[in-house]
Each structure stands twice: as C-alpha cells, then as structure tokens.
C-alpha positions as CSV (number, residue, x, y, z in Angstrom):
1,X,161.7,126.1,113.2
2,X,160.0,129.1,115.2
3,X,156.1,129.3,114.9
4,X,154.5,132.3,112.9
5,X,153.5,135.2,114.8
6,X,149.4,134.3,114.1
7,X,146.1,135.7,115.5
8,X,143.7,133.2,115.9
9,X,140.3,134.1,116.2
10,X,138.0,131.5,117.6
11,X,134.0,132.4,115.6
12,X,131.3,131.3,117.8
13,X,127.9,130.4,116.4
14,X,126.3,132.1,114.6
15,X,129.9,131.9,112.2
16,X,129.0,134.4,109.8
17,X,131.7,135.9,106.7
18,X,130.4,138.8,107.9
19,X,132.0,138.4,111.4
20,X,135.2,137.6,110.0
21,X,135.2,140.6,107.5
22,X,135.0,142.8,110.2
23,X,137.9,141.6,112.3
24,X,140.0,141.6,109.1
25,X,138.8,145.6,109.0
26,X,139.9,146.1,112.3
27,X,143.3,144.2,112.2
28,X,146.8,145.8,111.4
29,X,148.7,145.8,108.1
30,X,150.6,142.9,107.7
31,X,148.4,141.1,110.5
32,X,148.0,137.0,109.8
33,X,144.9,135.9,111.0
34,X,143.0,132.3,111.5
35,X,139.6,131.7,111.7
36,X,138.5,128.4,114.1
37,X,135.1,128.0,112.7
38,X,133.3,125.4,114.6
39,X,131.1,122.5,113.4
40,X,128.2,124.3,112.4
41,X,129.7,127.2,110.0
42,X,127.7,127.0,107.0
43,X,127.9,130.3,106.4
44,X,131.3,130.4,104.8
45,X,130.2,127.4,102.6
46,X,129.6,130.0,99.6
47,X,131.8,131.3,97.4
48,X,130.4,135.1,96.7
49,X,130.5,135.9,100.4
50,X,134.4,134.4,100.5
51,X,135.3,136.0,97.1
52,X,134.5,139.2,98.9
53,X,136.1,138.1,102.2
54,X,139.5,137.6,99.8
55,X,139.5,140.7,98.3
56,X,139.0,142.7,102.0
57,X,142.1,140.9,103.2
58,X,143.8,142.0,100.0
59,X,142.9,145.9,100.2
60,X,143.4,145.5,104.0
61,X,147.2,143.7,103.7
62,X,146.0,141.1,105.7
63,X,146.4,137.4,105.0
64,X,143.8,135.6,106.3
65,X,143.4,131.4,106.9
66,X,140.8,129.2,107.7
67,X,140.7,126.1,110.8
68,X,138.3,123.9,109.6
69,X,137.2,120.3,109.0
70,X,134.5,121.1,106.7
71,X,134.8,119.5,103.2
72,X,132.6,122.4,101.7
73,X,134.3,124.9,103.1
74,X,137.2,123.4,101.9
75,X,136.7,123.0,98.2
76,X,135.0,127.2,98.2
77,X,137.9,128.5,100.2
78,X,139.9,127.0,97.6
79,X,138.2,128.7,94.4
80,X,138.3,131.8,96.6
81,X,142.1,131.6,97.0
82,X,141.9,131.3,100.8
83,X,144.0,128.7,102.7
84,X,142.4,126.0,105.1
85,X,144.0,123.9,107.5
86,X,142.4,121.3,109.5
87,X,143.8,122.7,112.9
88,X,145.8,125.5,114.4
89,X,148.8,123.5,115.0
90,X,149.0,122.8,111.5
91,X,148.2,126.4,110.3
92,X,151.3,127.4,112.5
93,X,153.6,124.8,110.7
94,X,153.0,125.7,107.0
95,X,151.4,129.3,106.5
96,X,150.6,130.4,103.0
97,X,149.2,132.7,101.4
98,X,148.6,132.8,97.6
99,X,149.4,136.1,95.8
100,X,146.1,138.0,94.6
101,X,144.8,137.2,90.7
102,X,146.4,139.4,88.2
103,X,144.3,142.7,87.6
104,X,142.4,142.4,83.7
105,X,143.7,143.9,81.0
106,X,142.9,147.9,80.4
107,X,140.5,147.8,77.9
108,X,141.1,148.2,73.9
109,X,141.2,151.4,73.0
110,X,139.2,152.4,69.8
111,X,140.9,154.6,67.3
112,X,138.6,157.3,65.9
113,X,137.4,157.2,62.9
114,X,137.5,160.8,60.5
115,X,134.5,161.2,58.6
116,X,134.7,163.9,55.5
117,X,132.7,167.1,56.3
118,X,130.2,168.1,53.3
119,X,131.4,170.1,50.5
120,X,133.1,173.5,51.5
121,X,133.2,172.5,55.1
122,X,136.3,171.3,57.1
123,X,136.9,167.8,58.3
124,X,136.3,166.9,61.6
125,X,137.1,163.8,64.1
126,X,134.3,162.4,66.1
127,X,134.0,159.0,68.2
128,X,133.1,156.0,66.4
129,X,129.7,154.8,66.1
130,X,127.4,152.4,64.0
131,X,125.1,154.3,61.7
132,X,122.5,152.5,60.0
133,X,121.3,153.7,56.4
134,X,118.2,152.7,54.1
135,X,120.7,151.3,51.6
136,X,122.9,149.6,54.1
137,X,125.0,149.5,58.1
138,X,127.9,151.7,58.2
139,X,131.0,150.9,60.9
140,X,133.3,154.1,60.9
141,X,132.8,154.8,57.3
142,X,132.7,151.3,56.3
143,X,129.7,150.2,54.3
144,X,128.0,146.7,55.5
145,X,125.6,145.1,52.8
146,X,121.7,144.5,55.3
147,X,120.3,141.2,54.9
148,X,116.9,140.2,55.9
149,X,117.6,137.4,58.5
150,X,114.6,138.5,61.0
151,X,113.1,135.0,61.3
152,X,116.4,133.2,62.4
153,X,116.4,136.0,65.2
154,X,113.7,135.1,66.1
155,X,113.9,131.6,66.6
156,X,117.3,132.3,67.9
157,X,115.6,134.3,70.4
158,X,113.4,131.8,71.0
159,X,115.5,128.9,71.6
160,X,117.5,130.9,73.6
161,X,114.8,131.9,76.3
162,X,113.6,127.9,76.1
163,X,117.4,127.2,77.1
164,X,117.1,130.0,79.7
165,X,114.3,128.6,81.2
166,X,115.1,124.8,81.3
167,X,118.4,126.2,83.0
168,X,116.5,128.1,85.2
169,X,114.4,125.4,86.2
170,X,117.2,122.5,86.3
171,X,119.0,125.6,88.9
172,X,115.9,125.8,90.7
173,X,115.6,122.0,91.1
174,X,118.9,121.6,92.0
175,X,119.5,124.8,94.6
176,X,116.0,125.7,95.9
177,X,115.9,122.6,98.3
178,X,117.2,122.9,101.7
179,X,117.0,120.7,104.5
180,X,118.0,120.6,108.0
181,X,119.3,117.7,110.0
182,X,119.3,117.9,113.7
183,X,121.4,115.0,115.3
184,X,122.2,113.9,119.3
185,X,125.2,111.3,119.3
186,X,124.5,108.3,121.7
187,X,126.6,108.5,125.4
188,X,128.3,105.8,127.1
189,X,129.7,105.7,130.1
190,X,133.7,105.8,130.8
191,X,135.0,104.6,134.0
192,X,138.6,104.5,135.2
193,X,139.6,103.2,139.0
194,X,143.6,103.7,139.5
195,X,145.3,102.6,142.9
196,X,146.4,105.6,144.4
197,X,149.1,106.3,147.3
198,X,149.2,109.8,149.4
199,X,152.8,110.0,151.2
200,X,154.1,112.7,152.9
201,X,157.2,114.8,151.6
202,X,155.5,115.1,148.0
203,X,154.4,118.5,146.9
204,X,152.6,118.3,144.2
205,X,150.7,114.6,142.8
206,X,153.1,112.3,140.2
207,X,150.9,111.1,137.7
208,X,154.1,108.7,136.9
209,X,154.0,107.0,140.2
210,X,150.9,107.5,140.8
211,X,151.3,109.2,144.6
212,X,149.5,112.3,146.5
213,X,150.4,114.7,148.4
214,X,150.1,114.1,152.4
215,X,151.0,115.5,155.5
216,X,151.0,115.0,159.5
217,X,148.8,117.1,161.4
218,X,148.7,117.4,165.0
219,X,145.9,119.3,167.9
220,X,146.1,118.9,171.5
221,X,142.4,118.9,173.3
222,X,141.3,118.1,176.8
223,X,138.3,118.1,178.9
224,X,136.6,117.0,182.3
225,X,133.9,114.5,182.7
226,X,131.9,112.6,185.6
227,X,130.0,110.1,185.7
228,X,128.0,107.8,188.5
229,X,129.6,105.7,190.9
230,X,128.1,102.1,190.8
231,X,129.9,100.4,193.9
232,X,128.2,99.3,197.2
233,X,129.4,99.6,200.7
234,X,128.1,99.7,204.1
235,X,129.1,102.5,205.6
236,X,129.1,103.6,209.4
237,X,126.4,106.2,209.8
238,X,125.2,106.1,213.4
239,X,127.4,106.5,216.5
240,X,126.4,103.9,219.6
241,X,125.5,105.5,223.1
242,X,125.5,103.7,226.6
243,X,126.0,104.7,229.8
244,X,129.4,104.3,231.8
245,X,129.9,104.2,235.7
246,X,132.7,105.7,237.1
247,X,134.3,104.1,240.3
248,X,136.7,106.1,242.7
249,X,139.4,103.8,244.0
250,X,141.2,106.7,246.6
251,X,139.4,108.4,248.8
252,X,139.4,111.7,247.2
253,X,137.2,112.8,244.8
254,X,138.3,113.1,241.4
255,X,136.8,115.0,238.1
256,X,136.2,113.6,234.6
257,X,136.0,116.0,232.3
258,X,134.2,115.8,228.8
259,X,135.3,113.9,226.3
260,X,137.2,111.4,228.3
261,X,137.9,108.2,226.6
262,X,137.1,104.8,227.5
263,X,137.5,101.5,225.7
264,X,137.0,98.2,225.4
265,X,140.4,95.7,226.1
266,X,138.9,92.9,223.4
267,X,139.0,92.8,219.9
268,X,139.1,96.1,218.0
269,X,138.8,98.1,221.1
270,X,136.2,100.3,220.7
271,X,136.4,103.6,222.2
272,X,134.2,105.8,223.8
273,X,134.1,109.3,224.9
274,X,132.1,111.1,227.4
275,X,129.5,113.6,226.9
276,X,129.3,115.5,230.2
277,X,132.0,116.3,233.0
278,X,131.7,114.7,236.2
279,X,132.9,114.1,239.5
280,X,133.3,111.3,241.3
281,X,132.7,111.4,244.5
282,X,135.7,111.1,247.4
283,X,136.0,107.6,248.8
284,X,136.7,104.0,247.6
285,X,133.8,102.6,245.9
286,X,132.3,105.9,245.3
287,X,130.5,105.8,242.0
288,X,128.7,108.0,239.6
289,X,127.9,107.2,235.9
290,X,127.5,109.7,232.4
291,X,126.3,109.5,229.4
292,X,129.3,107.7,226.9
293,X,129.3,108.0,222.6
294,X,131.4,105.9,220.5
295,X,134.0,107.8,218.7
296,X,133.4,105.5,215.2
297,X,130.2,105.2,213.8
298,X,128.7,102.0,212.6
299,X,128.2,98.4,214.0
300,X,131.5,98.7,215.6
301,X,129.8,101.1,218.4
302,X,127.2,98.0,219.6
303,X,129.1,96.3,222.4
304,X,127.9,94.2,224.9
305,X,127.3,95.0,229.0
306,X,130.6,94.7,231.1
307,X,132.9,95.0,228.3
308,X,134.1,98.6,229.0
309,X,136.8,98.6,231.5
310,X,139.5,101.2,231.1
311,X,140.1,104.4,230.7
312,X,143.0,106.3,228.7
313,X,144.8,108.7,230.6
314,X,146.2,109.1,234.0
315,X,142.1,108.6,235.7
316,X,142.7,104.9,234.7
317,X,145.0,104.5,238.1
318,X,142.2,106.5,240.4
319,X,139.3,105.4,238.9
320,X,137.5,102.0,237.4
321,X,134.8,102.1,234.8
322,X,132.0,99.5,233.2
323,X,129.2,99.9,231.2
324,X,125.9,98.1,233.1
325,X,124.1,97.9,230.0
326,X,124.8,97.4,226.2
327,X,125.7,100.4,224.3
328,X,123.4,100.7,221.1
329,X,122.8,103.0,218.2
330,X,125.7,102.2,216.4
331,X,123.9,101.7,212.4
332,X,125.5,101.3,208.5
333,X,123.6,101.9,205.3
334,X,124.1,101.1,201.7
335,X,126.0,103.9,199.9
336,X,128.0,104.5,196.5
337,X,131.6,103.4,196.0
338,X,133.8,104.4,193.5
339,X,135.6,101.5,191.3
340,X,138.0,100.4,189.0
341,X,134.9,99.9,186.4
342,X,133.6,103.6,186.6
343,X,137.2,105.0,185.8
344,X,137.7,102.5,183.2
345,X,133.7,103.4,182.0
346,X,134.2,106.9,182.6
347,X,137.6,107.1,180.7
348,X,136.6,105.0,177.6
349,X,133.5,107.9,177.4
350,X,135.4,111.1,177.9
351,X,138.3,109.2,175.6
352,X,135.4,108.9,172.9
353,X,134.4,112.7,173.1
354,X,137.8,114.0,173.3
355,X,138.7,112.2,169.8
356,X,135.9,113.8,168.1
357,X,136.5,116.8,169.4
358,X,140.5,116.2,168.2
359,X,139.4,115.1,164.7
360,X,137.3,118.1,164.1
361,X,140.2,120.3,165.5
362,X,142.4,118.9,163.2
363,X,140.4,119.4,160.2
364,X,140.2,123.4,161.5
365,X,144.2,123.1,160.5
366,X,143.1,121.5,157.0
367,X,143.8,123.2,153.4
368,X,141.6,123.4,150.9
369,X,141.2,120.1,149.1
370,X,142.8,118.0,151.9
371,X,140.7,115.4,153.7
372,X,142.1,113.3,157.0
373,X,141.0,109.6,157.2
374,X,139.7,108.8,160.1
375,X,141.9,105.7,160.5
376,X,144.8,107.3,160.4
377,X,144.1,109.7,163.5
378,X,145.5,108.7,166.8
379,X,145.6,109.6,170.1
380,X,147.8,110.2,173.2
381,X,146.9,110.9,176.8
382,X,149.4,113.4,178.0
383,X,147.6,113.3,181.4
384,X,144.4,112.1,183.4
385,X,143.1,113.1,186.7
386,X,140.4,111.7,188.9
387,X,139.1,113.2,191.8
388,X,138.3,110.4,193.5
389,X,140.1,106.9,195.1
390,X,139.0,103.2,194.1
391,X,137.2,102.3,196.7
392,X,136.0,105.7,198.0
393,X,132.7,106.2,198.9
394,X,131.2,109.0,196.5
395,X,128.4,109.4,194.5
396,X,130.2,110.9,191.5
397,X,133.0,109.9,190.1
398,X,135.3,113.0,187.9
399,X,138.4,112.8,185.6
400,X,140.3,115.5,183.6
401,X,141.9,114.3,180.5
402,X,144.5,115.7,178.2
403,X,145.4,114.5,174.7
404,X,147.3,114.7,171.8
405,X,145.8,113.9,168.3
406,X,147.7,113.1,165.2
407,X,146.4,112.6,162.0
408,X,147.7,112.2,157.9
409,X,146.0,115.0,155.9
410,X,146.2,113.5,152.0
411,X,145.5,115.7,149.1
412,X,142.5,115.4,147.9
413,X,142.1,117.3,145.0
414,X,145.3,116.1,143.7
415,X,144.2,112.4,144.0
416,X,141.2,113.4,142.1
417,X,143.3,115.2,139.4
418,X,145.2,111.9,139.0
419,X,141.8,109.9,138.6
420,X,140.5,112.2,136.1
421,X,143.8,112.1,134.0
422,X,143.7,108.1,134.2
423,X,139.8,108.5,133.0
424,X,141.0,111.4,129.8
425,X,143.8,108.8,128.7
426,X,141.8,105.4,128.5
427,X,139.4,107.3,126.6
428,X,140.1,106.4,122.5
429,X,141.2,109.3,119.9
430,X,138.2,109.0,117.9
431,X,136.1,109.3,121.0
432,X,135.3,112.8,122.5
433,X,134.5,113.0,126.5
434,X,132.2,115.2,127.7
435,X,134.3,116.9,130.7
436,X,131.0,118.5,132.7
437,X,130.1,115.0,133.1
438,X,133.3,113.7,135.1
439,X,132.7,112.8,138.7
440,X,135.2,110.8,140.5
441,X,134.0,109.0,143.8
442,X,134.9,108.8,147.6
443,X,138.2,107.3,148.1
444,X,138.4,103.9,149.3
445,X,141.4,103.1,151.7
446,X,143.2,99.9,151.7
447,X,146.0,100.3,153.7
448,X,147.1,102.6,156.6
449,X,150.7,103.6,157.7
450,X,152.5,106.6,159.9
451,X,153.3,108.4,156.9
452,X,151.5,106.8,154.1
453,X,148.2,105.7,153.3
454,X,146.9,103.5,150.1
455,X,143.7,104.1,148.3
456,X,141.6,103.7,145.1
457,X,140.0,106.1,143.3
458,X,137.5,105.8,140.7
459,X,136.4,108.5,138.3
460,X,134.0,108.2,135.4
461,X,132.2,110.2,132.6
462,X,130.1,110.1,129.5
463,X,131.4,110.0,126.0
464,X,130.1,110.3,122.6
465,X,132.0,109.6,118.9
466,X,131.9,113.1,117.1
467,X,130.1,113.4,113.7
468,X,131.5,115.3,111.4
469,X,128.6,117.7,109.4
470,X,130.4,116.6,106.0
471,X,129.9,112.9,106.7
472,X,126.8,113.4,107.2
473,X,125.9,116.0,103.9
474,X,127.7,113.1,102.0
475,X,125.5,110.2,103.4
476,X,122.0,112.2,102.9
477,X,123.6,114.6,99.7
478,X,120.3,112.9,97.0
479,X,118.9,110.1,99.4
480,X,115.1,109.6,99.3
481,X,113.6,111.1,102.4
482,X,111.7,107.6,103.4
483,X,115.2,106.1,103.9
484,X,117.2,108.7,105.1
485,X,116.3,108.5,108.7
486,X,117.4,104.9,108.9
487,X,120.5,105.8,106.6
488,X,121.3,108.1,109.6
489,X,121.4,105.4,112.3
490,X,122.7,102.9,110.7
491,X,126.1,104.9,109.5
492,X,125.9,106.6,113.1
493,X,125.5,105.9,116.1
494,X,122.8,108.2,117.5
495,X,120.8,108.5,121.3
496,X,117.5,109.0,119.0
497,X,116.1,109.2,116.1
498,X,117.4,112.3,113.6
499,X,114.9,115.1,113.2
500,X,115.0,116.1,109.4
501,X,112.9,118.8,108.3
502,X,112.6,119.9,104.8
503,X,111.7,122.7,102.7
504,X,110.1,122.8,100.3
505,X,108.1,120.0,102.3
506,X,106.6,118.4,99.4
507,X,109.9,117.0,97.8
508,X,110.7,113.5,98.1
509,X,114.8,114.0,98.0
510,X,116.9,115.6,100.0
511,X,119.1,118.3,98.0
512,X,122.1,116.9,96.1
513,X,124.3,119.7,96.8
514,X,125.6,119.5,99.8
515,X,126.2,123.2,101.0
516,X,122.1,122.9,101.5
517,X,121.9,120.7,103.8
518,X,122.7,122.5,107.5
519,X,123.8,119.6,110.1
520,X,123.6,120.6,113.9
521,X,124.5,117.9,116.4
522,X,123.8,118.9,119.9
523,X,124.8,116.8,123.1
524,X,121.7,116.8,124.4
C-alpha cells in the first residue's frame, strides 16, 4: 500500500501549540501535517491550547497529527479530537482524521407575544419580556402568583458560594503545585572489536563478509650516498734513488739519454730510470755514473749494491751498468682501503633512507581515508652504482641507488564504518547510544599478504537507557517529596542524584496531576 503524501514537521524545544498553529496557518488546503514533538513538550499537554489548535486546522482544511510518546499528550489530544501516533512510520501506515463536532443547534426562536393597547388605541406587537407588578410577575401576558421565598435565596446563595469556594480551594490544591524534575541517565561503556580483512578488487566495504577496500600502490625513488672507507693498506709513497755507473764496452763513446731504464735480473725486477743524459766516454772500460729513480714507489725501490746490471734497449750490448751503493728512499704508509664491509654498510644506510623516502612517496599517491601499513611496503633495487673497487685505496666510498616501492593502501575509513556498524548492532533496542561518543581505535594487523592484509578493529561508545517523561510523572504523580528522590533511583537508573525543585516550596507532595510535573533529562 503506497504511503500518504505527509509533512512532517520536526518542533524543537521550546515545543510550543503556538509553533504548530502557525505552520498549520502557513500550510496549503488539503495539506496533512505531523508534528514530532520531542521528549520535553509539555506545552501541548493542555487541552484549551489544543482545542484551539483543532479548530485552526478545521478553518484552515488541514488535518493535522501528532508523533509522540507522551501519555498526557495522548489522553488531551484525544478529547481535542486530534490523532497521535507513537512514530512517523506508523503515522504513514494508518492516517486519520476524525470529522469536526457537529455545529449547536440555532437557537429557539421566541414567538412574540401581542399585548392589547388601552382603550381606543390599536394593538400592537412587541418582544417578550418579564414585567413584574405589585399584585404579581407577568410572562407575555401571563399572570404568575409572587411568593415570599427571600430566606431560601439566601441560604441558597449561601451554600452556593460555600460550594464555590471549597471547589475553588480543592482546584487550587490540586492544580496550583508544579514541580520540576531534572534527570541525567547513567553511561556505560559499549565496545565492539570485529576481525576485519582489506583485499584488493573490492570497491566499497561488505559489512556481510566483513572485508575493506585495498589497493597496490607503487613509487620509484633513488639517491646517492658516501660514506668512509675503513680498510688499511700500505701503500707505495716514496720512489728510491741511487746512483748507476755506466761502462762503455767499444771504444766509441756512446750517449744515454734521460729516462733510460735499468733493472734488476732477480726477483721482481725492479726498474730504474735515469734522471740526466749522459755520455759515456769512448773506450773500453770507460765509465761515467748519473743519478737513477725507481719507476714504482714503495719498499720495492730499496735494493741492495751490485744488484743493477742491465739495461733495456739496444745500450745493453755497448754498455754495462751497476749500482756501487744501495738505492734508498723507496717508503709506504698507512692509507684507506675500500671493502666489501663499507658497501655492504653503506648500502644497508642508503637502503634505509631510500625506503622512508619511498613510504612517504607512496602516501603522496594516498586517497582520503586510506592508510598503507608499513609491513606491507617492499622494495626493489632496480640499480646500484659505486664509484669505487673492493680493495681500492680511497678515502670515501659512494653508491647511487635506484628503487622501486610497493605498498597495499587499505581503506580506512571504510574499516571504521564496518567497526562502528558492528558497535550500533550489539547495542540492545531498549538502549540508546550516544553517537558523538564513538571512537574506534588504531588497527591492529595480524596477518600480511601481496594482495590482502588481516586486521582487527575495535570501536566503542557510551550508552544510556532512555526515560520516558510519562514514566517518570507516573512514579512521582502524589509521592511525598522525602521519598521521591530515592523513588527516582531506584525505578531508574541515574549518573546522580535527581534535582527536584518545587513550587510552592512549602508543600510536602509533589502534584497529583501529572501534566504539572515538567521532566527534562539531559545527557550531561
């Protein structure tokens, strides 16, 4: 069956009659409208102000219905002919609207009476009236006999205004109390945890299953980095000098130039070269010597006297040479050597920095709500480049490193939608949570994969059990003011102590009508 085309309007406190008047003013012929009053609408618990609410929807053409849980409101609504309905849905279901109370009967119309006109006059027709003579009362002509009854007026009179005034003062008694009850329902504390999955190839969370959105997201970085070598070496540093003496074996005389070479013809043979040109005189046995420098650095340069005896080159068939003395000079120091330690140091560090540097450029390629574990983000080196060899002697030691970063990017938000539904659900009917007070907590992963990842969530909130103003008019409605504090906490259950505040102050009972006592429960 289709719904009814209604207006709801939603009062907010204050909920006056007055309020609701004027939106049925303002609404179209024909126009069904429904009031949501909220808890505290005492306002409409009074039958003059919804009499006249009635009879404005009736001139208006508008038919008017009340959402409320309200007892009083209720029963008044009722005598005023106005529907209620505890809800909106079930406003929707079964409108009605009772027809307006039949108009009252036109009044009785008085015939007039003729009275006879005085002797040679003419008749005449006038409006009834009572006309009281010495000899008697008179209706329209009609002779009454008078009877002195003055002292049963009297005490008629009497009585009457006694009657009057014990009414008056049983009204009084009855209405002039108020009182108003001011009530904060107790919290306790929900908490749901639900095990959670984020996969990819979802697009939106299931609730059913209980999965989360996820995807793979990838960012290349790279970078260079040095650090210092910690090898040792001796290395050559200073070159060994000596003298050599050059002997002629023809008899003509022959030049050595600069930079001839000499050696040794033991061991490593060590090689020399010459500084200066010379010539060697012509003649067998003709000698002259130079100044000789080995061409390698280090120890290698120190060699004894005598141990010099050939020359590279054509001279070595003209000429013999020897060193008389030992060659010295030849020195090695401690220097830095690269090794297999500082590239695998150096790459673990610039590894280390690349990966944060991939992790925050991955989350620059996040959407909103989306969060990356940091467990599920790997890396690949796409290439690494040192500058230097194992074993080379350098101070420094450099690489350039490229890599590829890939990462699952979960939803979120979605996860936390999922949590909070879990949280609304194990919450009972009678029980109302208090949704600015939902927090759900950082995800806690159990189990990592290439595509998925497992986690639990936990969300929690505060919740209180409604109270319903009737309930509580109905439990305080004549109770004695010394007990109706504790009357309050034991029927509900409250965070504190009620506040009740009375007026008069001086009575001892809270009023027995109930539309005089105003409940307002706040959450505190």
């Amino acid at each position: 069956m289709p719904q009814l085309e209604i207006q709801t309007i939603p009062l907010t406190p204050p909920a006056t009659v007055a309020k609701a008047r004027l939106a049925v003013l303002r609404a179209e012929p024909g126009a069904r409208l429904l009031f949501l009053l909220p808890d505290d609408a005492d306002n409409f618990a009074h039958l003059p102000r919804l009499k006249a609410l009635r009879q404005a929807a009736d001139n208006a053409s508008v038919q008017i219905g009340l959402a409320t849980r309200d007892k009083d409101i209720h029963d008044f609504a009722k005598k005023a002919r106005i529907p209620t309905y505890k809800s909106e849905e079930a406003a929707r279901r079964r409108w009605r609207w009772p027809r307006p109370e039949p108009p009252l009967p036109p009044p009785h119309k008085i015939r007039p009476a003729y009275i006879p006109a005085p002797p040679g006059g003419t008749a005449v027709q006038r409006a009834p009236a009572i006309v009281t003579q010495p000899e008697g009362t008179v209706l329209w002509g009609e002779p009454r006999a008078k009877k002195d009854r003055s002292w049963l007026r009297g005490l008629v009179y009497v009585a009457f205004i006694g009657l009057v005034a014990l009414m008056l003062l049983g009204v009084t008694w009855y209405l002039l109390p108020q009182a108003t009850v001011t009530l904060i329902p107790a919290r306790t504390t929900v908490i749901s945890s639900v095990e959670l999955a984020a996969r990819t190839g979802i697009e939106e969370p299931d609730y059913l299953n209980m999965l989360a959105p996820a995807r793979v997201v990838q960012a290349r970085v790279e970078g260079y980095g040095t650090t210092p070598t910690t090898g040792l070496d001796d290395a050559p540093v200073g070159k060994a000098t000596g003298i050599a003496t050059f002997i002629n074996k023809t008899s003509r005389e022959i030049i050595v130039p600069e930079g001839a070479i000499v050696r040794t013809t033991f061991g490593e043979n060590v090689r020399f070269r010459t500084l200066d040109e010379v010539t060697v005189p012509a003649g067998v046995g003709r000698q002259v010597q130079v100044q000789i420098e080995a061409v390698e650095p280090g120890l290698i340069g120190n060699v004894p006297a005598l141990t010099i005896n050939e020359i590279e080159g054509p001279l070595n068939i003209s000429l013999r040479v020897s060193n008389p003395f030992n060659t010295e000079g030849g020195t090695v120091e401690r220097v830095a050597t690269v090794t297999q330690e500082d590239k695998d140091r150096l790459k673990n560090e610039l590894l280390a920095q690349l990966q944060q540097q991939a992790y925050i450029k991955l989350g620059e390629n996040l959407r909103p709500g989306e969060y990356i574990p940091p467990e599920t983000v790997q890396t690949f080196v796409l290439a690494e480049t040192y500058d230097r060899f194992s074993g080379e002697h350098a101070d420094e030691l450099g690489l350039q490193l490229q890599l590829l970063a890939r990462g699952l990017a979960i939803d979120l938000d979605g996860a936390r939608q999922l949590a909070e539904r879990s949280l609304r659900e194990s919450v009972p009917e009678d029980v109302h949570l208090l949704e600015e007070t939902i927090q759900t907590g950082d995800p806690q992963f159990t189990l990592f994969g290439d595509e998925f990842v497992n986690f639990t969530m936990t969300a929690r909130g505060e919740a209180i059990k409604p109270i319903e103003p009737g309930d509580v008019r109905a439990v305080l409605a004549g109770a004695p003011v010394d007990t109706a504090e504790q009357l309050l906490m034991d029927t509900f259950d409250l965070a504190r102590p009620p506040n009740i505040i009375l007026a008069p102050s001086w009575i001892k009972t809270l009023p027995h009508l109930p539309s005089r006592i105003i409940v307002r429960v706040y959450k505190e």
